[in-house]
Each structure stands twice: as structure tokens, then as C-alpha cells.
Residue, then its C-alpha position, 0 to 999 in steps of 0.5 A: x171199100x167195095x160197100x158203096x158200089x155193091x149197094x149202088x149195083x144193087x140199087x140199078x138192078x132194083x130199079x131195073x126190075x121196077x121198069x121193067x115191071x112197070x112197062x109190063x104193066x104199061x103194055x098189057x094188052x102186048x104183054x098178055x098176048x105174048x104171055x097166051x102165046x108162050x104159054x101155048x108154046x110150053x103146054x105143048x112142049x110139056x104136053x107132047x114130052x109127057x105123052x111120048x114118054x109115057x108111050x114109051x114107058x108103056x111099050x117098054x114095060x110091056x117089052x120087058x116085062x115078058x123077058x130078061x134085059x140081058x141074057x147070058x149063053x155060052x159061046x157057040x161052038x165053031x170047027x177050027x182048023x188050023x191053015x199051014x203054008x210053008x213060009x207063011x204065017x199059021x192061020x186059022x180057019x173057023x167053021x160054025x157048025x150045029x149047036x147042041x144043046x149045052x150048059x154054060x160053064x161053072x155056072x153057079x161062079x158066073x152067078x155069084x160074080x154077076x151077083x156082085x155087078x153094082x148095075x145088075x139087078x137079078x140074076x137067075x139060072x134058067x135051062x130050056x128046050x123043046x118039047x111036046x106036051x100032050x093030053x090024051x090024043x091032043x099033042x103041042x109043040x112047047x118051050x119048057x123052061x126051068x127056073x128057080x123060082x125065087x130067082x126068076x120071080x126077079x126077072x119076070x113077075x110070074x105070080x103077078x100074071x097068075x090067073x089061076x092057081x098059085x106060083x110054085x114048082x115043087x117037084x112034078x108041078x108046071x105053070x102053063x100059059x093060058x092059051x096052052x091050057x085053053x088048046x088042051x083043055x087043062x085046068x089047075x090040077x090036071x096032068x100034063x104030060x112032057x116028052x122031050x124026045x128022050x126015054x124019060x117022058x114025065x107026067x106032071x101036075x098043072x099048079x098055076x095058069x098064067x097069062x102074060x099078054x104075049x099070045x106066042x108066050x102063053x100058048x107055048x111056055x111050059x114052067x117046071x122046077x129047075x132040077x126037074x128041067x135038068x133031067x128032062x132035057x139031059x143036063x143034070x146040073x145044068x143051066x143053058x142061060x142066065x137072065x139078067x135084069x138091069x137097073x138102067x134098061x138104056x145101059x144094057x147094051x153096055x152092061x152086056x159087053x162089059x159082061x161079055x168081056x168079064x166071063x167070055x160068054x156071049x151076053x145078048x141085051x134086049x136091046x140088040x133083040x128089039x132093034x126095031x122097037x129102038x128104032x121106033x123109040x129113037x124116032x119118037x125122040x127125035x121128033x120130040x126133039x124137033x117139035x121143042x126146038x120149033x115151039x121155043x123158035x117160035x116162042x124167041x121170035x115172039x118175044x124178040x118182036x114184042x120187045x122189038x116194038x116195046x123198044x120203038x115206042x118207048x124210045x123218048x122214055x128211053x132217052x129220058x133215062x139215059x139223060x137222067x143218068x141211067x147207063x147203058x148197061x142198065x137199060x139193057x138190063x131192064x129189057x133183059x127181065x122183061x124178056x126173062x119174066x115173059x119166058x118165066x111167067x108164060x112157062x108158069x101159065x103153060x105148065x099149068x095148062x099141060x097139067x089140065x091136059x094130061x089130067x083130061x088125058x088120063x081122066x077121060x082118055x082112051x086109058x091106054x096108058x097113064x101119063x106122068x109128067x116128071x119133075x125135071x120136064x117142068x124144070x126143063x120147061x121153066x129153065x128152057x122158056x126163061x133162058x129163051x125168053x132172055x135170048x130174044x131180048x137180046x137184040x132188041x135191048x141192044x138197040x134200047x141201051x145204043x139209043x143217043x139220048x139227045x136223038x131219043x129225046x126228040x123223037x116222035 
């Protein structure tokens, strides 16, 4: 019973498609000046989208490629004294005092739980201090850091910043930066000696220099093998923090609290560290957003006022199919494609346009950083400029199906 009218709502949207076709044939100079136009419009959105995300890819990688997404510390220690007033209630009064330096406790437990956490990617134990490290008379202020290297290689690529020698601590060997090395005049396999103000100043060997592109990092950052760390800088079997990465890095900030309230430790994601660097992402998307919103404006105007046109020229054919039994549902069909295969088609043309433009970039730019153009960004433009496309031709294939026929027929 539904046989015949499915086939005859098949047979008008084919026809549908036919006209609509065919007046795209019939007006081709508007239809390819609308096309250029949409086109531009989606090479630039596609353009812009992959050059300010592939900026900030860039900066974020050079971020946090040099530090942990959340690093996990004890809770300060603060004075508390309790305030008691006769009929009152009993308060307490919290004083921050100065912290010394102290190991998180049951450490190697909170490891294995974060461990666990299906969003954390690596977890590794780390101590560090201050310390001095001298040749001969030269003597510098440094961050010694110890580590197990198995774990920390998960946080911070070392080997891959090895610009001499090779990544391991065994006992009595150190990894420096280079600008260290190049202030002490060191080399892979001089000695190197440490003092952290206590009475066991150590004499280690210089086994790898690395350079991680930070000039504050490699002049100051000492690496020594975690037990060694531990005795130098008085907590054996201690650890000051552990350095977490992440497997979403814009969910750190709520991976962070969630792990605060799972150990009661304090977690500090990147996120709360570079607070200006998010600023700077948050404006870059912003106004990523807006160019996106004026282009397809300007595009939906475009085509609103072509088909607005169409519509006026082709009022006597117009009225020609409503005499010969065309509903107006079909006539606003026909305006309805129109208006999707200008946005379909342009976005087609655009995006292959913002192909040839990110390859120039990437080819003959200043090589900065590469530009990827990801998959749901040509998705996004194609869904963005068909939908636009059928938006703008909303009003003026209103207007065609609302034409009188009998009045269509006799304009002129």
C-alpha cells in the first residue's frame, strides 16, 4: 500500500535534482562566480583552522616536552593552632610556615595506584634539590634531579636530547645540560663535583650532555640516579614528587583534581603552571572561531543572493511547473540543492585549494613547524558549507514555492 507513494516521492525528488541541475547548468556564469566565492571562503577557513592548530601543537609540544603534565607533591606543612573562646565554637587557626624539604609519603603506593588510572600515561618518581656543582675553582648554582630513568624516559624523552655521550645513571655517573658543560668546560667523562651543603659532597663522572632547547634548563639541570639523589640530598628512600604524563594534555587540569582527592596530595597540572600560554591558546581559538563564523556569513549571503536572483529570473519557469503539477514542496526542493551543491561543490574546490596552500607552507615556508590538516577539519568544512549552503536558500526557495502560478505565467 505505501509502494506507490514511496516511488512517486522518489520520482519528484529525482526530478528535483534534474532541475536543480539543470539551472545550475543554465546560469553558469552566476554559478561558477558563487562557486570561486565559496571555495575562497573554505580555503581559508580550512587554511587558517590548520595553521593555528598546527601553531599550537607546536608550542605545546615545545612546552611539555621539557616538563611533566601533572606533578604530584606533598601538601605543605602549615602551623595550626586551635582558637577557644568560652561559649563559641572551637576554631582553628592555620599558619604557612617554611617548607623543608620532604618525601611524599608511601610513595611507591601512590605509584602503583596512579599506575592504575586509565587516563595516566607514566608515572615516575623524582627527588630533587639545590646544589652547587663545581670544577676546580668554577662553582654553579644547579637543580639536581634524580630519577629512574626507565620511568622518567616516559615523561621526558632524555635520550632523544643526547647530544653527546649516552642516556644512563648508574651509580656515580650524571647527565648535565649543555650550557652547564659549556660554562665548566666539561665534557663526557670528566668529573663533576656535587655539594648540596651537607657533609657528603660527591665526585661523579659526566656520562651523557644533553640539550633540551630551554637555555634556563640545560644551564642548570643536573641528572643523577635516584638512589644517589636520595643520599645526596638527605632522604634515603625518598621521593619530593612524582611526574605524571597524560593522555589527553587539555584534561590535565581535571585529571590533577581528581588525583588530588584520590591521594590527598597536592597534584599542579601544566595547565595552572602556564597560565599565559593558555591564555594565548584560548585567544588563538577564539579568533579561529570568528574568522569561521564571518567567512560562512559571508558565504550564506552569497548564495542567498544568487539563488535570490535565480528565483526572479526564472519566475515564468517557475510558474510553468506549478501549472504542470509541481507542488510547492517540490519547488522548494529544487532550490534546497541548489543551495547544498554550492556549498558541497565550493567546499570541494576549497578544500582542495587549502591543500595547495598548506603544501606551499610547509614546502617553501619558513619551516618552523609543519602543518597537518586533520581529517574531521575537511569533514567539518564540508558538513559546515553544505549545511550553509542549504541555510541560504532557505528564504529564497520559500519565496519560489510561494509564487502563484497563474501570476508566475505572466510575468515579465
Amino acid at each position: 500500500m505505501t509502494e506507490g507513494p514511496v516511488k512517486t516521492s522518489v520520482a519528484r525528488l529525482w526530478t528535483a535534482w534534474v532541475l536543480a541541475l539543470q539551472f545550475l547548468r543554465d546560469g553558469r556564469g552566476q554559478t561558477v562566480t558563487i562557486l570561486v566565492g565559496v571555495a575562497v571562503g573554505v580555503a581559508v577557513v580550512v587554511f587558517v583552522s590548520a595553521l593555528i592548530q598546527g601553531l599550537q601543537s607546536n608550542i605545546v609540544q615545545r612546552t611539555l616536552g621539557t616538563q611533566a603534565h601533572i606533578r604530584v607533591l606533598a601538601p605543605d606543612e602549615v602551623n595550626r593552632q586551635p582558637v577557644v573562646a568560652k561559649d563559641t565554637l572551637q576554631l582553628v587557626w592555620e599558619d604557612k610556615r617554611a617548607q623543608r624539604r620532604r618525601s611524599i609519603n608511601n610513595w611507591q603506593q601512590v605509584v602503583a595506584t596512579l599506575d592504575t588510572l586509565p587516563s595516566v600515561g607514566a608515572v615516575s618518581p623524582v627527588i630533587a634539590g639545590p646544589a652547587f656543582a663545581g670544577r676546580g675553582a668554577a662553582l654553579e648554582s644547579v637543580a639536581l634531579t634524580g630519577i629512574d630513568l626507565q620511568r622518567y624516559q616516559q615523561i621526558i624523552p632524555l635520550p632523544d636530547y643526547i647530544i653527546d655521550g649516552s642516556a644512563r645513571l648508574e651509580p656515580g655517573e650524571a647527565m648535565i645540560g649543555s650550557e652547564l658543560a659549556m660554562t665548566l668546560g666539561l665534557r663526557v667523562g670528566d668529573k663533576l663535583r656535587l655539594d648540596t651543603g651537607r657533609d657528603n659532597p660527591a665526585v661523579v663522572n659526566v656520562v651523557a650532555v644533553f640539550e633540551l632547547g630551554v637555555r634556563e634548563l640545560d644551564a642548570r639541570n643536573v641528572y643523577l640516579g635516584l638512589k644517589q639523589a636520595q643520599a645526596l640530598l638527605g632522604l634515603p628512600g625518598g621521593v619530593t614528587q612524582l611526574d605524571l604524563v597524560v593522555d589527553d594534555i587539555f584534561a590535565a587540569d581535571t585529571i590533577a583534581r581528581r588525583i588530588a582527592r584520590l591521594t590527598g596530595l597536592e597534584a599542579e597540572s601544566w595547565m595552572e603552571k602556564n597560565a599565559q600560554l593558555m591564555n594565548a591558546l584560548s585567544a588563538q581559538s577564539l579568533s579561529t572561531n570568528m574568522i569561521i563564523v564571518f567567512v560562512s556569513l559571508s558565504v550564506a549571503f552569497g548564495i542567498a543572493s544568487v539563488l535570490s536572483v535565480s528565483v526572479v529570473q526564472r519566475t515564468r519557469e517557475i510558474g510553468i511547473l506549478r501549472a504542470m503539477g509541481a507542488g510547492r514542496q517540490q519547488v522548494l526542493q529544487v532550490f534546497l540543492i541548489q543551495g547544498a551543491l554550492y556549498g558541497l561543490l565550493g567546499a570541494l574546490m576549497g578544500i582542495a585549494g587549502a591543500y595547495v596552500l598548506v603544501w606551499v607552507f610547509n614546502t617553501f615556508g619558513p619551516g618552523l613547524f609543519y602543518i597537518p590538516v586533520a581529517n574531521t577539519l575537511v569533514v567539518f568544512a564540508l558538513v559546515l558549507a553544505t549545511v550553509v549552503g542549504v541555510l541560504a536558500a532557505a528564504v529564497p526557495s520559500r519565496r519560489a514555492a510561494m509564487l502563484d502560478p497563474v501570476v508566475a505565467i505572466r510575468y515579465v
